[in-house]
C-alpha positions as CSV (number, residue, x, y, z in Angstrom):
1,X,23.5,33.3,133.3
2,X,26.0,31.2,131.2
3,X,26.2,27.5,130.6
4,X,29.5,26.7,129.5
5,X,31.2,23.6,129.5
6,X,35.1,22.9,129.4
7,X,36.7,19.8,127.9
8,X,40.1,18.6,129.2
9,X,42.2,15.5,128.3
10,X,45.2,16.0,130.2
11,X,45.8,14.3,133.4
12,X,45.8,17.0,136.1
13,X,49.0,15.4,137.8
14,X,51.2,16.3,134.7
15,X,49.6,19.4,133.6
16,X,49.8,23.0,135.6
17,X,47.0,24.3,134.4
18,X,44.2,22.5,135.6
19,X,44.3,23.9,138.8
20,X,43.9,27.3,136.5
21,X,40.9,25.3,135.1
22,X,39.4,24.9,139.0
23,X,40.0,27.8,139.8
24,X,38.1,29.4,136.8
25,X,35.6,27.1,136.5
26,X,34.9,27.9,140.5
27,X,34.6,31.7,139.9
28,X,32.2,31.4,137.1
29,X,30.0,29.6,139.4
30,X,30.2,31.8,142.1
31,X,29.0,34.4,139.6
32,X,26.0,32.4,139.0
33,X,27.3,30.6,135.6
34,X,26.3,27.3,134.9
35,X,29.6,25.5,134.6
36,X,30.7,21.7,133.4
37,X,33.8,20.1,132.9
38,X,34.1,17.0,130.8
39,X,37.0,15.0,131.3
40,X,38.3,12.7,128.4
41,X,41.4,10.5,127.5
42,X,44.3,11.2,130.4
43,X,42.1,13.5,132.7
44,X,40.0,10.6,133.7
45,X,42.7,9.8,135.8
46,X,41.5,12.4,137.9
47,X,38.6,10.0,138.9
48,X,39.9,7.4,141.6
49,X,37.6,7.5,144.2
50,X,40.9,7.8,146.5
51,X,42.5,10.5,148.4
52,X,42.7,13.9,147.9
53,X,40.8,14.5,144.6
54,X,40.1,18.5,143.3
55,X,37.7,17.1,140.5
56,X,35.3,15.7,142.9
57,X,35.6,19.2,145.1
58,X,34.7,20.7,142.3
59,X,31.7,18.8,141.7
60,X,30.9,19.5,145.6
61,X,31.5,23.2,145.0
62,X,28.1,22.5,142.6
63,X,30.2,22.1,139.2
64,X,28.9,19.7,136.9
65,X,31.8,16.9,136.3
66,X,31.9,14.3,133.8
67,X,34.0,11.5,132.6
68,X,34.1,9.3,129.2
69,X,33.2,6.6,130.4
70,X,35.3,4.2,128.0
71,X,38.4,6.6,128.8
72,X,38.0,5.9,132.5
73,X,38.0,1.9,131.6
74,X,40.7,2.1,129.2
75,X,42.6,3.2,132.4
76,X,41.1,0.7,135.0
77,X,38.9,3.3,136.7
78,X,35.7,1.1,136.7
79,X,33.1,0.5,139.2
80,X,33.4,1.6,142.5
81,X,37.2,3.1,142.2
82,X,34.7,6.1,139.8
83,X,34.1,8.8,142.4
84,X,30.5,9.2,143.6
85,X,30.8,12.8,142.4
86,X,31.3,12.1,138.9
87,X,28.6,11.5,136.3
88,X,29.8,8.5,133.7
89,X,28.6,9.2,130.4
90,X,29.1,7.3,127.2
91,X,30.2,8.7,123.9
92,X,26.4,9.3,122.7
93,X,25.8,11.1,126.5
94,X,28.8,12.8,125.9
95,X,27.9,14.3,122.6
96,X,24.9,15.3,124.5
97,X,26.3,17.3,126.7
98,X,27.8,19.4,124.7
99,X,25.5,19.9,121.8
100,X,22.7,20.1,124.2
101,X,23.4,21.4,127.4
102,X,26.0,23.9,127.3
103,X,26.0,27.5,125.2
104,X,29.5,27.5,125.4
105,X,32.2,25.1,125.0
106,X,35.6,25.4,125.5
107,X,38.7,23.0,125.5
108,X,41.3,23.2,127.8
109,X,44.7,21.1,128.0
């Protein structure tokens, strides 16, 4: 089993290939990967706890999801607009995660 971790700072609702990223990300999991996505800068705009949202299906499918926390409140994502599904970590958490908890990381757009 892998742990691998992807970091992506583009907001999925101007960039194509974050469904790619889903879609990856799912199939490593089904294969019994351990699989995290960490989202930074515009991809936090993925995080309204609103409507249809893929990040927080992928965090149901079992995929580790997190968001920068200071990026979500430099966009007005605070409090109870975060989705449930999405762990807030801080910069130190953040650097964490990856040095820590993942074997593999890779960035993504």
């Amino acid at each position: 089993m892998t742990k691998v971790l992807y970091i992506t700072s583009k907001s999925i609702y101007v960039c194509a290939s974050q469904g790619t990223l889903l879609d990856i990300t799912m199939a490593q999991k089904e294969k019994g990967n351990e699989v995290g996505i960490l989202l930074i800068q515009d991809s936090t705009l993925a995080c309204w706890n609103s409507g249809v949202n893929i990040i927080a299906d992928a965090a149901d499918f079992g995929i580790d999801v997190y968001a920068l926390k200071e990026d979500l409140e430099a966009r007005g994502i605070i409090g109870d607009n975060v989705h449930t599904a999405i762990k807030q970590v801080n910069y130190d958490e953040a650097i964490s995660v990856i040095m820590d908890k993942y074997e593999k990381v890779i960035t993504w757009c």
